[in-house]
Every structure is written in structure tokens, then in C-alpha cells.
C-alpha positions, 0 to 999 in steps of 0.5 A: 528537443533538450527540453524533452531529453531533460524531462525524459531524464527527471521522470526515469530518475523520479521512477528509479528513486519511487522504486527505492524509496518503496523498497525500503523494508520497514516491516521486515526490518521492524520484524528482524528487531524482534526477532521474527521472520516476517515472511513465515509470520501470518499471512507471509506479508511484509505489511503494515497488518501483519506487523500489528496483528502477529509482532506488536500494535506500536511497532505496527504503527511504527512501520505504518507511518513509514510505509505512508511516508516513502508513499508520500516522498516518492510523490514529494521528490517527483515534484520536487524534480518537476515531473508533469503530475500525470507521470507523478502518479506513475512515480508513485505507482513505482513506490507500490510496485517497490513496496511489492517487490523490494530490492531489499528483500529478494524480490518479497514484499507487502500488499502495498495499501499503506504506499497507496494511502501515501501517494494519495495524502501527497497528491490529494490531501484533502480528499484523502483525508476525508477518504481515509477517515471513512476507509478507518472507520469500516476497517474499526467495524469490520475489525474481526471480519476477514476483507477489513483492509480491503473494505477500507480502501473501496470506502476510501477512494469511493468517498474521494471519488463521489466527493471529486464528481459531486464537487468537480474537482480533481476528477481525473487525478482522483480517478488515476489513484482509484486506478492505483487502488484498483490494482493494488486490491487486484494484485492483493487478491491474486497474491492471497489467492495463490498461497491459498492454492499451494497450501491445499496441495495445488486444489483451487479454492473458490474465492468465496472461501478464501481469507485475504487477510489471514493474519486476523486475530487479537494484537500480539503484546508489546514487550516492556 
């Protein structure tokens, strides 16, 4: 019975500190250093692609390698605190779910893809190195095409997936971060989705006719 109590206590306490550590608001931070309210800023997302594409390449590489990192801590940190690795992933959903709605910024926050490409590096390396060289690679040939990111993320947990069945190996981990990967494209969509329909006055667009990732465009020039 005190041994359940303890562990009850290290998952709520890895959770809470999941939430944190994704909360922390890399890429309003970065935008409010150059002088840029990244909530009025392409596509009104605190996220890695609208940093690069509308505030400056390195300092969207910058914020990038901090979202992946508080994705990886949260999931290095539940370890660290021996939480059973089925709950470690529910810690890092409480990474994502921080990276969406940020104590930091009102409740406001990015789509959560680089979070996710976190949690998986720590939980999967191997695997997700593979997939995540695949997912770079549609998202470098899909570059001036709208579903970019989105594309990247299928390509990269669709490589782990195959690669985990045909190997058997980390069949059900793989298939729990697909499960995150799902969610995280899902919630993009409905995220994207409404803010279609508010700026046409309240007329729903079909899906078809919605850029997801309106931020596209050349890269915003680094100052000196």
C-alpha cells in the first residue's frame, strides 16, 4: 500500500513537472527579444515554424532545440523519478499539453510537434532518429507546400511504426507515441481549423481549403 502511495506521488509529481517544463515559452520569449508579438505573427502560434519562417532561421533553430529539449527533460526527469514507462508517456503528453496551453502565456501556446519530436528521442531514440531523418526529408521536398509539418510527422512515426512491427521491437511504446503524434495532428487541425472560420465572419470553410501552416513564405532575415 505505501509503495502505490509512493508511486502515485512520483507520477503526480513527474506530471506537474511535464506541464512546467512544457510551458516554458521558448518561442514567445525569442519573438519579445526581437521585438515581435508572436501571437499576432503568421499563423498566431508560439512554435518553432512560425519563429523561423516570420522572426529569423537561427533564432528558429534556437527555440526549436529548446522545445525538443523540454520534450526530452520531462521524459529524462519521470525516469529519473522511476515512473513505470507506460505513465512516462503520459508525462510527456503533460510536456505537449504544457507546450499548447502555457501557464506562462495565458493559457496560449504552439502546436506542439517539436515537444513531441522530444518525447520520442528520449523514449525511442534510435527509432526516432530514423523517423525523424525521414519525417526532414518530406518536410525539405515539401518545403513551399502547405501540410509540410504535418506531412513530416506522418513520414516519421509511419517509418518507426513499420520499422518496430518489421523488427518486433517496441511495438507498444511506438504504438503509444504514434498515439501522441495522432493527437498532437488532430488538435493542429481543429486549432487551424477555427481560426479559419473566425477570420471568414463565422463561414466554415471545407477542410480542403484550409492552409494549416499559413506561415509559409521565405525566411525572415536575421539582423546583424
Amino acid at each position: 500500500m505505501f509503495d502505490e502511495y509512493v508511486l502515485i506521488q512520483k507520477v503526480l509529481a513527474a506530471l506537474l513537472v511535464g506541464y512546467l517544463l512544457g510551458s516554458i515559452p521558448f518561442a514567445r520569449t525569442a519573438a519579445r527579444l526581437r521585438g515581435v508579438d508572436i501571437f499576432t505573427t503568421g499563423s498566431h502560434m508560439a512554435g518553432t515554424a512560425n519563429v523561423f519562417w516570420n522572426i529569423g532561421r537561427w533564432t528558429g533553430t534556437l527555440v526549436f532545440v529548446g522545445d525538443v529539449a523540454k520534450g526530452s527533460a520531462a521524459v529524462v526527469i519521470a525516469g529519473l523519478l522511476e515512473v513505470p514507462e507506460p505513465l512516462i508517456l503520459l508525462v510527456g503528453g503533460a510536456a505537449i499539453f504544457g507546450h499548447w496551453m502555457s501557464v506562462f502565456a495565458r493559457f496560449r501556446g504552439g502546436d506542439g510537434m517539436a515537444p513531441l519530436m522530444g518525447v520520442t528521442l528520449a523514449m525511442a531514440p534510435v527509432l526516432a532518429l530514423l523517423g525523424i531523418a525521414a519525417g526532414f526529408a518530406i518536410i525539405l521536398l515539401l518545403s513551399h507546400r502547405s501540410l509540410r509539418s504535418s506531412w513530416g510527422i506522418i513520414c516519421c512515426f509511419g517509418v518507426m511504426l513499420t520499422l518496430s512491427l518489421y523488427y518486433q521491437v517496441d511495438r507498444g511504446l511506438v504504438l503509444g507515441l504514434v498515439s501522441l503524434a495522432s493527437l498532437v495532428l488532430i488538435r493542429s487541425t481543429l486549432v487551424r481549423r477555427r481560426r479559419t472560420r473566425r477570420a471568414g465572419a463565422g463561414v466554415a470553410l471545407p477542410l480542403s481549403a484550409i492552409d494549416p501552416e499559413p506561415d509559409l513564405g521565405p525566411p525572415a532575415p536575421e539582423s546583424p
